[in-house]
DSSP file (Angstrom, degrees, kcal/mol; ACC not computed):
  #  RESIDUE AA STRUCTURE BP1 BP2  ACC     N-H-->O    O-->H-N    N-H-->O    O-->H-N    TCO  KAPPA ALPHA  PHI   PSI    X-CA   Y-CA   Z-CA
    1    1 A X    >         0   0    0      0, 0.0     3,-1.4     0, 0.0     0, 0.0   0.000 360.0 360.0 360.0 140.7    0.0    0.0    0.0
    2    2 A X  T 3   +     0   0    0      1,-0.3     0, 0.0     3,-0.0     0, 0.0   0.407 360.0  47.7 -88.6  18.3    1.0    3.2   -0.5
    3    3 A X  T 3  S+     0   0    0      2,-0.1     2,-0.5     0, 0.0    -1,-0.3  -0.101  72.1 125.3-151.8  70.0    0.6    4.3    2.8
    4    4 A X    <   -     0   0    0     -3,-1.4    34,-0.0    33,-0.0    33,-0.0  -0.918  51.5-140.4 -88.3  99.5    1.8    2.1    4.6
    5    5 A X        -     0   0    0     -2,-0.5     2,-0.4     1,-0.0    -2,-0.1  -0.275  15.2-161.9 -48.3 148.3    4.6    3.1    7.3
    6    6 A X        -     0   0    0      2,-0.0     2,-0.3     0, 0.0    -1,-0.0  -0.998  12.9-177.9-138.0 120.1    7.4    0.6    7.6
    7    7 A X        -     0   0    0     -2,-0.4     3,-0.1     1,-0.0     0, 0.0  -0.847  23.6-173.2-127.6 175.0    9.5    0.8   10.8
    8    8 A X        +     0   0    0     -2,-0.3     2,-0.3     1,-0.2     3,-0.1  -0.368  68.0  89.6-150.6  38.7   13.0   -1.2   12.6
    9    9 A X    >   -     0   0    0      1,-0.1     3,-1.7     0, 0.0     4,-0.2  -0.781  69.8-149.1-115.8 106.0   12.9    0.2   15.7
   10   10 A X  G >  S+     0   0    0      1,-0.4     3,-2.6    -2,-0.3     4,-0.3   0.804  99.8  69.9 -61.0 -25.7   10.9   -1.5   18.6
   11   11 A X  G >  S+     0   0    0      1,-0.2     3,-0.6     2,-0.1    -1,-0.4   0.745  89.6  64.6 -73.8   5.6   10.2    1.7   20.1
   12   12 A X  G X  S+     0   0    0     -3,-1.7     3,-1.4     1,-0.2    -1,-0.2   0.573  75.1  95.7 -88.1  -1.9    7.7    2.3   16.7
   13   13 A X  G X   +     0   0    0     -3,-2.6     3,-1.0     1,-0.2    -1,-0.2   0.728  66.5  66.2 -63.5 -14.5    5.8   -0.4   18.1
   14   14 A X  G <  S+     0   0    0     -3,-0.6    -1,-0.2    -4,-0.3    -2,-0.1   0.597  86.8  74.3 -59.0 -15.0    3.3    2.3   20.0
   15   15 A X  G <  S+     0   0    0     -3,-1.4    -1,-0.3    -4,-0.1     2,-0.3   0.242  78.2  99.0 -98.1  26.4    2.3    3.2   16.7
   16   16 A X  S <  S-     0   0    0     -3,-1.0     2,-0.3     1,-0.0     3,-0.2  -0.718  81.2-120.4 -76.8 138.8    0.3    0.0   16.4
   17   17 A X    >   +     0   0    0     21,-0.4     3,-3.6    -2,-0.3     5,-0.2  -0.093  34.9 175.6 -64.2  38.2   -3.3   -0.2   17.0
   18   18 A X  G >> S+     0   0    0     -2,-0.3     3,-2.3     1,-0.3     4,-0.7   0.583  72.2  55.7 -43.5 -69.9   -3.1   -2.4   19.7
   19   19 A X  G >4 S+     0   0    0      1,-0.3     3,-0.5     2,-0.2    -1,-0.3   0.789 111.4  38.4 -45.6 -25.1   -6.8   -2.1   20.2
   20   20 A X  G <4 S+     0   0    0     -3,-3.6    -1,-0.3     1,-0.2    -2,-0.2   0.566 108.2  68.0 -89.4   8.2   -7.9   -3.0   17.0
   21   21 A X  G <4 S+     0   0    0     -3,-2.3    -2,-0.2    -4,-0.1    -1,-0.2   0.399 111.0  32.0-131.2 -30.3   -5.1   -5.5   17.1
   22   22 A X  S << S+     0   0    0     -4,-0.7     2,-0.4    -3,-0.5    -2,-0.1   0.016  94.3 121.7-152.1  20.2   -7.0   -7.7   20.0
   23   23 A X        -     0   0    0     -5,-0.2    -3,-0.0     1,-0.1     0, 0.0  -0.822  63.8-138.7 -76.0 135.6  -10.6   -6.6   18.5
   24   24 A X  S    S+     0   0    0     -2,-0.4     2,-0.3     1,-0.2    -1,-0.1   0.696  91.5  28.1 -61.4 -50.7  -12.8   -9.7   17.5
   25   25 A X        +     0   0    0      1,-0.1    -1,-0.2     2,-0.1    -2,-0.0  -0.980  66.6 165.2-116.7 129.3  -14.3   -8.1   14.0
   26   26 A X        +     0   0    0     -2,-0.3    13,-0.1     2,-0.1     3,-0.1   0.401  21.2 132.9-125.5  21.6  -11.9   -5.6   12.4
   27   27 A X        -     0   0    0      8,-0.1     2,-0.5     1,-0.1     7,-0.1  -0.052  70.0 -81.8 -65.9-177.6  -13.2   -5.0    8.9
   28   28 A X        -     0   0    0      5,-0.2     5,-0.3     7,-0.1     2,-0.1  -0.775  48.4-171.7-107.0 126.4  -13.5   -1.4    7.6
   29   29 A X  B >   -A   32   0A   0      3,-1.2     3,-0.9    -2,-0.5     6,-0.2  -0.263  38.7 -95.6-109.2 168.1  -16.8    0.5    8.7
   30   30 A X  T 3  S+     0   0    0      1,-0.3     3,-0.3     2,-0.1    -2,-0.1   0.707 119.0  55.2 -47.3 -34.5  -17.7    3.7    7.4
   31   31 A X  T 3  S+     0   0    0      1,-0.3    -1,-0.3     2,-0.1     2,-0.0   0.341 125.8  15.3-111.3   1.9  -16.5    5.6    9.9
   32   32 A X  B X   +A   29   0A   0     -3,-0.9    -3,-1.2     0, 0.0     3,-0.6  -0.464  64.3 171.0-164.6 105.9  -13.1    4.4    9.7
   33   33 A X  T 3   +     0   0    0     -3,-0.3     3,-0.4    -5,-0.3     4,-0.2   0.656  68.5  75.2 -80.2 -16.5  -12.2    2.3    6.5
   34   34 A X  T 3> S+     0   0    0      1,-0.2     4,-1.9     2,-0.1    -1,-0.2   0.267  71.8 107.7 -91.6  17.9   -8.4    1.9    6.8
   35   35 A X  H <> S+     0   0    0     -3,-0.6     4,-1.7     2,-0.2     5,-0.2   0.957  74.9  42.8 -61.4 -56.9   -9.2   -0.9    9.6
   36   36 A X  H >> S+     0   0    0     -3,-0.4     3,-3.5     2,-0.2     4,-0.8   0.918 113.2  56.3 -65.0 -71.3   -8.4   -4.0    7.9
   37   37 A X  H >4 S+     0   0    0      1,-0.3     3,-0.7    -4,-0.2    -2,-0.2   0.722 111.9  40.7 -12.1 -65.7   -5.2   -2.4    6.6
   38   38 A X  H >< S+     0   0    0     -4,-1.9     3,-0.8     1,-0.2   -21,-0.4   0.726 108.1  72.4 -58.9 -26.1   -4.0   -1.5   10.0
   39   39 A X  H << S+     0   0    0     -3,-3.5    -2,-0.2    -4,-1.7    -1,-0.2   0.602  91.3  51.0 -53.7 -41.1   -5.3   -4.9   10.9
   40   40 A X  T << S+     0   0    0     -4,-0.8    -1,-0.2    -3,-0.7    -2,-0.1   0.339  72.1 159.2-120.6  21.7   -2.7   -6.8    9.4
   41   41 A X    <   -     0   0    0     -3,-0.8     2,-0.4    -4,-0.1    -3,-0.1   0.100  31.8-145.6 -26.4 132.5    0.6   -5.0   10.9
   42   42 A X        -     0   0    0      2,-0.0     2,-0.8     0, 0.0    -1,-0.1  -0.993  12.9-154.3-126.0 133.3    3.5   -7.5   10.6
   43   43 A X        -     0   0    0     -2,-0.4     2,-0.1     2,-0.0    -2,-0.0  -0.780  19.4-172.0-116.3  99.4    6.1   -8.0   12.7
   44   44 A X        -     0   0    0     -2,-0.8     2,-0.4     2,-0.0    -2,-0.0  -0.367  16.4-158.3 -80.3 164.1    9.6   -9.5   11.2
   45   45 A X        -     0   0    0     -2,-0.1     4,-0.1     1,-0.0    -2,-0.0  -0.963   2.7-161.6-123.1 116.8   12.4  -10.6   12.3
   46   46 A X  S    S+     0   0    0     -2,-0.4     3,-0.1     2,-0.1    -2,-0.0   0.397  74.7   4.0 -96.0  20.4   15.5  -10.8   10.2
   47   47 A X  S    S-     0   0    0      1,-0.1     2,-0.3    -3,-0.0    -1,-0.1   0.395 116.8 -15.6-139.3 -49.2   17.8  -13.1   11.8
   48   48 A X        -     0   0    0      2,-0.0     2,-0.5     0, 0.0    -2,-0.1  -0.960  39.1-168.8-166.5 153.5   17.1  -14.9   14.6
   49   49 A X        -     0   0    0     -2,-0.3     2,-0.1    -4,-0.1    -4,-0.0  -0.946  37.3-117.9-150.2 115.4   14.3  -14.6   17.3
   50   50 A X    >>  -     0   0    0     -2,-0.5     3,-1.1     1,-0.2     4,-0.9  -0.337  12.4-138.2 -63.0 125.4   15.0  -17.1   20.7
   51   51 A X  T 34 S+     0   0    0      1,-0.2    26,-0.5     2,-0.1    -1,-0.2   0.309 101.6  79.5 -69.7  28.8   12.0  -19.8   21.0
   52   52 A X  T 34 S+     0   0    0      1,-0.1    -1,-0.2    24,-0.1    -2,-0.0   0.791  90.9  46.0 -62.2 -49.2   12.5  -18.8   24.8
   53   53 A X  T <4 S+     0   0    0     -3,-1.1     2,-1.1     1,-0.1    -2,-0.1   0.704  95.6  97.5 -75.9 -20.5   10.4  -15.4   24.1
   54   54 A X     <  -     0   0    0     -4,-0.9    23,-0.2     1,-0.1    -1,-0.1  -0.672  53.8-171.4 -97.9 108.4    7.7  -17.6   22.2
   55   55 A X        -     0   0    0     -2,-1.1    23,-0.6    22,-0.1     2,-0.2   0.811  58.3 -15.9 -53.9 -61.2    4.8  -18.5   24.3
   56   56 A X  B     -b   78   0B   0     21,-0.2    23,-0.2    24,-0.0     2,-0.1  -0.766  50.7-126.4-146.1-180.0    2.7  -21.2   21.9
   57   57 A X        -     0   0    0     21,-0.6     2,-0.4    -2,-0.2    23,-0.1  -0.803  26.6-167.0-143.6  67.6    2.3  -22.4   18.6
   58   58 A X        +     0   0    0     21,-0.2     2,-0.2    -2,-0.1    23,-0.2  -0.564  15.4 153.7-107.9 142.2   -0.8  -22.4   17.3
   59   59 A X  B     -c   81   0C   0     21,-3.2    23,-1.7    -2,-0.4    24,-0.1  -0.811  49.8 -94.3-137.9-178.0   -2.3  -24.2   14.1
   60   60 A X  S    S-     0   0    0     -2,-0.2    23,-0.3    21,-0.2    -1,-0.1   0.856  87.0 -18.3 -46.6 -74.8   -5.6  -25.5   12.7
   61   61 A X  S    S-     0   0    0     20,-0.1     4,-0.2    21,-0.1    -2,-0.1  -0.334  70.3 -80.2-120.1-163.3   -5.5  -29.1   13.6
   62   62 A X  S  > S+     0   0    0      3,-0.1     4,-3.7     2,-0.1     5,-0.4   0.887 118.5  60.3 -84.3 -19.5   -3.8  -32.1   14.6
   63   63 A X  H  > S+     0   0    0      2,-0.2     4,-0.8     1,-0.2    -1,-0.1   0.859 118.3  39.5 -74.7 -25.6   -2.4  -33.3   11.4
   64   64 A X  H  > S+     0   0    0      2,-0.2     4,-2.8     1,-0.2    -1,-0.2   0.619 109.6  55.1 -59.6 -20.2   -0.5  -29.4   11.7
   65   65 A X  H  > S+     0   0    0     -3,-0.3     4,-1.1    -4,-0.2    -2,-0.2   0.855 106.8  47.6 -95.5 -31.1    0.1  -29.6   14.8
   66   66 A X  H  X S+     0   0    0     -4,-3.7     4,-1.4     2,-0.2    -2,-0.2   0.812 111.7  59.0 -75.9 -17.5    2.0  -33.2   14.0
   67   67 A X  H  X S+     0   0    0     -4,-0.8     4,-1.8    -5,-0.4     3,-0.3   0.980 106.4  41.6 -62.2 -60.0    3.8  -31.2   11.2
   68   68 A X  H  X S+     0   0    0     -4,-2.8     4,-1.6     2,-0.2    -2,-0.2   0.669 111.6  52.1 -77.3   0.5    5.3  -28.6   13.2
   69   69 A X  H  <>S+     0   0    0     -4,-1.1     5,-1.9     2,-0.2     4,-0.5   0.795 111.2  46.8 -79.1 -40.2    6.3  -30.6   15.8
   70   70 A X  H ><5S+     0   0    0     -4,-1.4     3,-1.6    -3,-0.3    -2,-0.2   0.952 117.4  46.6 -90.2 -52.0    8.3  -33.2   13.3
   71   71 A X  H 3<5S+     0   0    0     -4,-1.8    -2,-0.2     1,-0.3    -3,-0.2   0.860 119.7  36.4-104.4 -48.0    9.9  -30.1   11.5
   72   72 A X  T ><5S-     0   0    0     -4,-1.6     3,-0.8    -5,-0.2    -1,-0.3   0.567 107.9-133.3 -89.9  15.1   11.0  -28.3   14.8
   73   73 A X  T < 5 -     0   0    0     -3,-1.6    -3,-0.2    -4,-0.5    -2,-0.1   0.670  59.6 -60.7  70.1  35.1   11.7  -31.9   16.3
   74   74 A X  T 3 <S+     0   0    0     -5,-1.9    -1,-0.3    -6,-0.1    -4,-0.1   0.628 111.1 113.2  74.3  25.6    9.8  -31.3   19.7
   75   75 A X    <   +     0   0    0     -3,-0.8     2,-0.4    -6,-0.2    -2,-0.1  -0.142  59.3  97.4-113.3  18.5   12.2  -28.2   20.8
   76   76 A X  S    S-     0   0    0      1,-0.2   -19,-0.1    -7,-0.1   -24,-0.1  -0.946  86.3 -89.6-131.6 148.0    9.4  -25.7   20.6
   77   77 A X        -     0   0    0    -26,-0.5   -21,-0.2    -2,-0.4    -1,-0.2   0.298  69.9 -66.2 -34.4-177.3    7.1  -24.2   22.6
   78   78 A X  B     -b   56   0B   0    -23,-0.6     2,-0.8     1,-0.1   -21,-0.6  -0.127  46.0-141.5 -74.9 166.5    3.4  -26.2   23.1
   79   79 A X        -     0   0    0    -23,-0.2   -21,-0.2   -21,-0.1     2,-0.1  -0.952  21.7-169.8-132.6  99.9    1.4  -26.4   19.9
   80   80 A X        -     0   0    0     -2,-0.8   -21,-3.2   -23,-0.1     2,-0.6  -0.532  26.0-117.0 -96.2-176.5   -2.4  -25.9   20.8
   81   81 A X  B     +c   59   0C   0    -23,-0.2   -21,-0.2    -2,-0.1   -20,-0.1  -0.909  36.6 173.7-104.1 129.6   -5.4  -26.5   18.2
   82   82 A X    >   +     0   0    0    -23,-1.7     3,-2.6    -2,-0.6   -22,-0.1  -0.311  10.9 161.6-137.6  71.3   -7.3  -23.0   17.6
   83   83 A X  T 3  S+     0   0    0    -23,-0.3   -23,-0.1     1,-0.3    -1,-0.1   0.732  72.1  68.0 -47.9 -25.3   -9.9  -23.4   14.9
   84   84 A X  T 3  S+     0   0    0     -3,-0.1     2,-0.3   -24,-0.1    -1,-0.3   0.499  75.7  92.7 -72.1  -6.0  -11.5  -20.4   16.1
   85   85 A X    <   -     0   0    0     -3,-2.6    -3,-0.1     1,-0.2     0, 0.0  -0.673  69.7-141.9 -83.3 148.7   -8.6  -17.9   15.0
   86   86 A X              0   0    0     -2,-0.3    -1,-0.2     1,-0.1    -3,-0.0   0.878 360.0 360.0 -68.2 -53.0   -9.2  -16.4   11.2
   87   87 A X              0   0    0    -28,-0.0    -2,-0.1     0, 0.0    -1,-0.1   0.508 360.0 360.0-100.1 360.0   -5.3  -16.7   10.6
């Protein structure tokens, strides 16, 4: 998008919506259309991020959940089922 901010600092993480970030429907209403946009903030990492800091692991089902478990070879945090998440 082309107006989209892009930051590398952690202190630019305040400029997240954290409330629409931990709202239940965020699509774009009238009264503020850029919602879903803002909605779908990504946070990378370009080198390495310790699975210490990483809580869970959550995927669809079990046949995912036995996928990421054989690829990270049990050395990651718990892997729950959450069908109810959209992503």
């Amino acid at each position: 998008m082309g107006y989209t901010d892009f930051f590398d600092d952690l202190k630019d993480l305040e400029k997240i919506d954290w409330k629409l970030m931990t709202a239940k429907y965020w699509n774009a209403t009238p009264e503020d259309p850029d919602r879903s946009r803002r909605r779908q903030a990504e946070f990378l990492v370009k080198t390495f991020f310790p699975w210490k800091l990483v809580k869970q692991i959550a995927v669809y089902g079990n046949a995912t959940a036995k996928i990421v478990n054989d690829i990270l070879e049990g050395n990651a945090p718990p892997i729950v089922i959450q069908q109810g998440w959209y992503y």
